[in-house]
PAVO-244616 format. One record per atom (N, C-alpha, C): residue in one letter; x, y, z; atom name. Coordinates in nm, 3 decimals, always signed. Layout:
// residues N
A, X, Y, Z, CA
...
END
This chain:
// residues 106
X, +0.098, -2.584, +1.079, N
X, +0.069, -2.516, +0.955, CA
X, +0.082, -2.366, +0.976, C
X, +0.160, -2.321, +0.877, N
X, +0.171, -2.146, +0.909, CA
X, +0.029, -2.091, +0.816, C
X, -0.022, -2.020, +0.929, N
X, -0.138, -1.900, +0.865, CA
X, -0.094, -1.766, +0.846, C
X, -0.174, -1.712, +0.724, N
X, -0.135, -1.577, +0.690, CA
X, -0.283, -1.526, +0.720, C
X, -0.236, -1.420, +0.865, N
X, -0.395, -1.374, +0.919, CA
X, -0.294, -1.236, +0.865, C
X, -0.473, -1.200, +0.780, N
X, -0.432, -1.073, +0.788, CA
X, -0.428, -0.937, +0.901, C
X, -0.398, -0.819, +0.845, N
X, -0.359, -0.685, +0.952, CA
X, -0.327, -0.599, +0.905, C
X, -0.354, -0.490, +0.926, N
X, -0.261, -0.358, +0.961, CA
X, -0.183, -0.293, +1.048, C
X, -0.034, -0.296, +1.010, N
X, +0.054, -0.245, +1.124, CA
X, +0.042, -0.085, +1.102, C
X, +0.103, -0.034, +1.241, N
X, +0.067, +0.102, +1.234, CA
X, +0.154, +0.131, +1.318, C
X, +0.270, +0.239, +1.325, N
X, +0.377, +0.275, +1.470, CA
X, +0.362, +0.408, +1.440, C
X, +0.408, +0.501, +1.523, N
X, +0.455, +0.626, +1.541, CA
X, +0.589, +0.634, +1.618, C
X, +0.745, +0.714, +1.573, N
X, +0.856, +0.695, +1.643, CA
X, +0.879, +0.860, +1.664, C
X, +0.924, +0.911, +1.731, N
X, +0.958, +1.014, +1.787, CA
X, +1.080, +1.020, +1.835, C
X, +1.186, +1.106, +1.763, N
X, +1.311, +1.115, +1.809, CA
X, +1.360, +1.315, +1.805, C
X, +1.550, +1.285, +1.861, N
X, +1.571, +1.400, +1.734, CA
X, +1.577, +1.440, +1.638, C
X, +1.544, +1.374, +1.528, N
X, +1.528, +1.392, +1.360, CA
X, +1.350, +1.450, +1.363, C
X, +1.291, +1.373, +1.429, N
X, +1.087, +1.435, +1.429, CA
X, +1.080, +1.316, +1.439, C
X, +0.969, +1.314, +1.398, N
X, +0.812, +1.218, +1.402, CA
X, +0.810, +1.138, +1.274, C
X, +0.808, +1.040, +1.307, N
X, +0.781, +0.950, +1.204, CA
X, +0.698, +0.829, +1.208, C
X, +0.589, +0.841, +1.107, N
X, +0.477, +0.741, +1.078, CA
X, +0.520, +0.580, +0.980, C
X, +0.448, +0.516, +1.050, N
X, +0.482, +0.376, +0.940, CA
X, +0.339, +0.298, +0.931, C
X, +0.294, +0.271, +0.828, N
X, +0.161, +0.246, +0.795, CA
X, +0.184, +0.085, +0.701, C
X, +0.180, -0.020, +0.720, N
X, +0.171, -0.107, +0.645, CA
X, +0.070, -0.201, +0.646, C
X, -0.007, -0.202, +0.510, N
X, -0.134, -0.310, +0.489, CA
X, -0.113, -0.389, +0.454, C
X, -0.127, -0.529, +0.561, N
X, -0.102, -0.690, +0.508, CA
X, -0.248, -0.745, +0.559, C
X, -0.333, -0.722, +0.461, N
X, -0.500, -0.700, +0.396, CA
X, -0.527, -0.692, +0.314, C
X, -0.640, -0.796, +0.281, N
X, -0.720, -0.760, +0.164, CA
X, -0.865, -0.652, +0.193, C
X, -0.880, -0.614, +0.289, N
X, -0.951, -0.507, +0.366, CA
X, -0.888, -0.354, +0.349, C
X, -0.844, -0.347, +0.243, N
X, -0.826, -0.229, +0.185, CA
X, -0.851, -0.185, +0.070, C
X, -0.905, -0.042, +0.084, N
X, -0.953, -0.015, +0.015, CA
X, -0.875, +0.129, -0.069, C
X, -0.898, +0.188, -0.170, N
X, -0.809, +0.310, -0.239, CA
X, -0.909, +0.389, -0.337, C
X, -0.884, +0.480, -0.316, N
X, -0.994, +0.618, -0.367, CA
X, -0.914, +0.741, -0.354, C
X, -0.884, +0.762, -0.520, N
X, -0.868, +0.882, -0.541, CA
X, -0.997, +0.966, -0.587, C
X, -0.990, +1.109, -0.554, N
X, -1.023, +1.206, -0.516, CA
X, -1.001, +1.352, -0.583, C
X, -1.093, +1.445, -0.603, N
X, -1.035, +1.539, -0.614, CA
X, -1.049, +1.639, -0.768, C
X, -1.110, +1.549, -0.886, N
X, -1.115, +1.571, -1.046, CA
X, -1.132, +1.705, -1.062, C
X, -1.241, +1.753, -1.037, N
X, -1.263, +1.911, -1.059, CA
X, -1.219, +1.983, -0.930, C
X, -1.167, +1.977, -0.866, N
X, -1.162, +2.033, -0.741, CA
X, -1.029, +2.098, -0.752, C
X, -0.932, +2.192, -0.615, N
X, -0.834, +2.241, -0.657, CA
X, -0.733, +2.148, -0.620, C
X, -0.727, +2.030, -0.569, N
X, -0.625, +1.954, -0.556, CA
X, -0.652, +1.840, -0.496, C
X, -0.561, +1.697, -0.573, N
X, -0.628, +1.577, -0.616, CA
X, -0.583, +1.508, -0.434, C
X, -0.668, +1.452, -0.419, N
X, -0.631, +1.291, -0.261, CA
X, -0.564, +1.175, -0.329, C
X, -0.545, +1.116, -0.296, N
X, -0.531, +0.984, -0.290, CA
X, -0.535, +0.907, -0.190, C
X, -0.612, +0.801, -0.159, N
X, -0.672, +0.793, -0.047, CA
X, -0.652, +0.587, +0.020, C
X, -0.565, +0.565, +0.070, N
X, -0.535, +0.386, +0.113, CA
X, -0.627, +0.428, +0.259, C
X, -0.703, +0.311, +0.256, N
X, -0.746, +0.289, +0.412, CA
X, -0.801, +0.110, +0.430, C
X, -0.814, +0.116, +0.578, N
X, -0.805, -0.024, +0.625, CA
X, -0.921, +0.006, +0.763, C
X, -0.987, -0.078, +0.823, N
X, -1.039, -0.055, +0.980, CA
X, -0.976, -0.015, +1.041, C
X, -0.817, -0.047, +1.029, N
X, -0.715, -0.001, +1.142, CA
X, -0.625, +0.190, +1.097, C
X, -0.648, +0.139, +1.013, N
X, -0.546, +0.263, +0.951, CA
X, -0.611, +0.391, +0.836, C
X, -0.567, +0.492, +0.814, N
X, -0.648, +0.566, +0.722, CA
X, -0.502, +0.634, +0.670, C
X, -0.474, +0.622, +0.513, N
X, -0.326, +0.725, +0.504, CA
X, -0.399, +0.812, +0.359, C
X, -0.346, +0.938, +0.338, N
X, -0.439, +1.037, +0.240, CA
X, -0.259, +1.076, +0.213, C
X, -0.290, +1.147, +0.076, N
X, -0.188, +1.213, -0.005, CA
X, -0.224, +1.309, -0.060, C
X, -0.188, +1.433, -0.056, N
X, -0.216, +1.499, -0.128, CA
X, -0.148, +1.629, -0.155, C
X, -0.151, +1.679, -0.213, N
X, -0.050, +1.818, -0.279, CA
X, -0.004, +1.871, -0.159, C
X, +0.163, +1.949, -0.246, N
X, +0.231, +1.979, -0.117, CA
X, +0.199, +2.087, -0.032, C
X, +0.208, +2.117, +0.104, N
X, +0.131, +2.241, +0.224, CA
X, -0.050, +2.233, +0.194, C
X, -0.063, +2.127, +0.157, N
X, -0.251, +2.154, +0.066, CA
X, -0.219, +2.235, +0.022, C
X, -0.151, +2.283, -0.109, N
X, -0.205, +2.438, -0.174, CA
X, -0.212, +2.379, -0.322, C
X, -0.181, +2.447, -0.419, N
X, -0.148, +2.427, -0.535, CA
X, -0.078, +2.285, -0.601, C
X, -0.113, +2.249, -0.690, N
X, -0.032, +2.153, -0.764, CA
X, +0.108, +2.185, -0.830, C
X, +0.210, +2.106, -0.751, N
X, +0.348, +2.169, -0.795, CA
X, +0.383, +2.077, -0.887, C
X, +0.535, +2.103, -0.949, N
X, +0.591, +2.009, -1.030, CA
X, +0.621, +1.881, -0.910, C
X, +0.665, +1.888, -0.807, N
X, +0.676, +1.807, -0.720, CA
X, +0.569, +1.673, -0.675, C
X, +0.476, +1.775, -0.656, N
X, +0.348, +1.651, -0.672, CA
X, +0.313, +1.614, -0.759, C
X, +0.325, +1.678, -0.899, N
X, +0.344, +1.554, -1.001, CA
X, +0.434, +1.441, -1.041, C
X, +0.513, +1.462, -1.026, N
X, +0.671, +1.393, -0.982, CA
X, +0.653, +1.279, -0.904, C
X, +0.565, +1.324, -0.805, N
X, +0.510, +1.204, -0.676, CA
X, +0.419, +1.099, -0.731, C
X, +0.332, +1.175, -0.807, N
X, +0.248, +1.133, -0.873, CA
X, +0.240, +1.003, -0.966, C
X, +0.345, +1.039, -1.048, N
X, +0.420, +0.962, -1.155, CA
X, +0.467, +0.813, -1.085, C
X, +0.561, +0.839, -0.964, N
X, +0.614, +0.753, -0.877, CA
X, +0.546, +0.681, -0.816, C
X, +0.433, +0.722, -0.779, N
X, +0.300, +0.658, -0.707, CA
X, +0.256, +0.544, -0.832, C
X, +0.195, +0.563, -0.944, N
X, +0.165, +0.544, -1.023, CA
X, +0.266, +0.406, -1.092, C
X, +0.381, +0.447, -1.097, N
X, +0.486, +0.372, -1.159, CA
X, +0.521, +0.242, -0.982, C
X, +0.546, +0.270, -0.935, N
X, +0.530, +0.162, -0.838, CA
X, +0.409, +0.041, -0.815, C
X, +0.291, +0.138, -0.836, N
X, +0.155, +0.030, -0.795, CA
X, +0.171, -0.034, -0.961, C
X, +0.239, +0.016, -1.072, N
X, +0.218, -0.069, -1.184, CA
X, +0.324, -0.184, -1.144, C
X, +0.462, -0.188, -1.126, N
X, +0.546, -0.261, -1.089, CA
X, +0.457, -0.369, -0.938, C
X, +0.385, -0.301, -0.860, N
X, +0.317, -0.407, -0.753, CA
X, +0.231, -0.525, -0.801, C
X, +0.150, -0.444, -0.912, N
X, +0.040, -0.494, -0.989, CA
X, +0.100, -0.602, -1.074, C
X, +0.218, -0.591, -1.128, N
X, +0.278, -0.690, -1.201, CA
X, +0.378, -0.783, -1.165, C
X, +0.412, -0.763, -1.012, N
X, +0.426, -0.877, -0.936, CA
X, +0.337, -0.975, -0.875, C
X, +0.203, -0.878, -0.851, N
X, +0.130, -0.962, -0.773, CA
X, +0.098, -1.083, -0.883, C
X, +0.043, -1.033, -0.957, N
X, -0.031, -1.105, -1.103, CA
X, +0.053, -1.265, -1.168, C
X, +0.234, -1.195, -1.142, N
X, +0.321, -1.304, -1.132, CA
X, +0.340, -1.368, -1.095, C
X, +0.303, -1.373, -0.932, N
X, +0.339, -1.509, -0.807, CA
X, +0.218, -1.533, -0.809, C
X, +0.083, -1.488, -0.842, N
X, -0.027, -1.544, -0.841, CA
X, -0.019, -1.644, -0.972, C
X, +0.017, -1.670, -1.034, N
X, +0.021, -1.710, -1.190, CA
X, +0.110, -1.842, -1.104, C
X, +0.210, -1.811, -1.100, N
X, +0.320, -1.898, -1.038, CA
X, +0.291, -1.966, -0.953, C
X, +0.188, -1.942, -0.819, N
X, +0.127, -2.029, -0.716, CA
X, +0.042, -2.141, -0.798, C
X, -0.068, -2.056, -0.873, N
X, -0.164, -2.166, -0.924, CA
X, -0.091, -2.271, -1.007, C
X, +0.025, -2.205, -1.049, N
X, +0.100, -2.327, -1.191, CA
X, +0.148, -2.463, -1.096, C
X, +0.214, -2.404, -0.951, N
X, +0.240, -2.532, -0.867, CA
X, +0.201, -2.446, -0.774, C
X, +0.039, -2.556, -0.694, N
X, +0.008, -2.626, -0.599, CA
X, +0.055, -2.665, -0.504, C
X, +0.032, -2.618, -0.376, N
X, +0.107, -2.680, -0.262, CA
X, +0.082, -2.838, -0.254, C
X, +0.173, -2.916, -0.209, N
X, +0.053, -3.065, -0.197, CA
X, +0.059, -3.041, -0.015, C
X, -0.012, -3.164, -0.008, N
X, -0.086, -3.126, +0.169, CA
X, +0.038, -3.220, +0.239, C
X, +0.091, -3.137, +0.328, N
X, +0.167, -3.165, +0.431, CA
X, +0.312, -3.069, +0.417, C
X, +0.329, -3.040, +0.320, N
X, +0.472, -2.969, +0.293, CA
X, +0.448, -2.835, +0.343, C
X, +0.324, -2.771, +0.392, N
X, +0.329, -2.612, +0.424, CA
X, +0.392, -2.679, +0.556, C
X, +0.337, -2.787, +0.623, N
X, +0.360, -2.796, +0.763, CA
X, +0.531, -2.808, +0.792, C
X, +0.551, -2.874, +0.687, N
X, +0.702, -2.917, +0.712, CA
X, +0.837, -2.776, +0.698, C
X, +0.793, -2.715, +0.621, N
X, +0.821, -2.577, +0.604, CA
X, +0.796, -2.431, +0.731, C
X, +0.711, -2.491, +0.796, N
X, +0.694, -2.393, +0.912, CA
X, +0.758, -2.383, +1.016, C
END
């Protein structure tokens, strides 16, 4: 039988181009908190036990057209996530695995 244990992956790669981070949550141990209402510039905030990732305006300074831009994109993606998840969840419950076919599939 295949199990889906959850996790957080996490790498750091270092080349000649720089440094590059990769953060992916396959968890329901996450959590998201934005940040920031009256203050001079907004967080956005994904974290896990394993991992912690924050967003926020560009150099920390001011709110640019850019980070709103980001913003938007941020926003417009987790709606598109939100309305997949909601879909294959809909779609799982409509058909039921029956018992023995996860195994045969693995």
């Amino acid at each position: 039988m295949s199990e889906h244990i959850p996790y957080t992956r996490a790498s750091v790669s270092v080349d000649e181009d720089g440094t590059r981070l990769d953060v992916s949550f396959y968890t329901p141990d996450v959590s998201i908190m934005a940040l920031g209402g009256g203050r001079d510039r907004p967080f956005l905030t994904l974290s896990s036990r394993e991992a912690h990732v924050t967003v926020s305006t560009t150099g920390a300074g001011p709110v640019t057209e850019q980070d709103v831009n980001l913003a938007r994109q941020i926003a417009e993606a987790a709606a598109r996530y939100l309305a997949d998840c909601e879909q294959l969840y809909t779609d799982q419950a409509a058909t039921p695995m029956l018992p023995g076919l996860d195994e045969v599939a693995a």
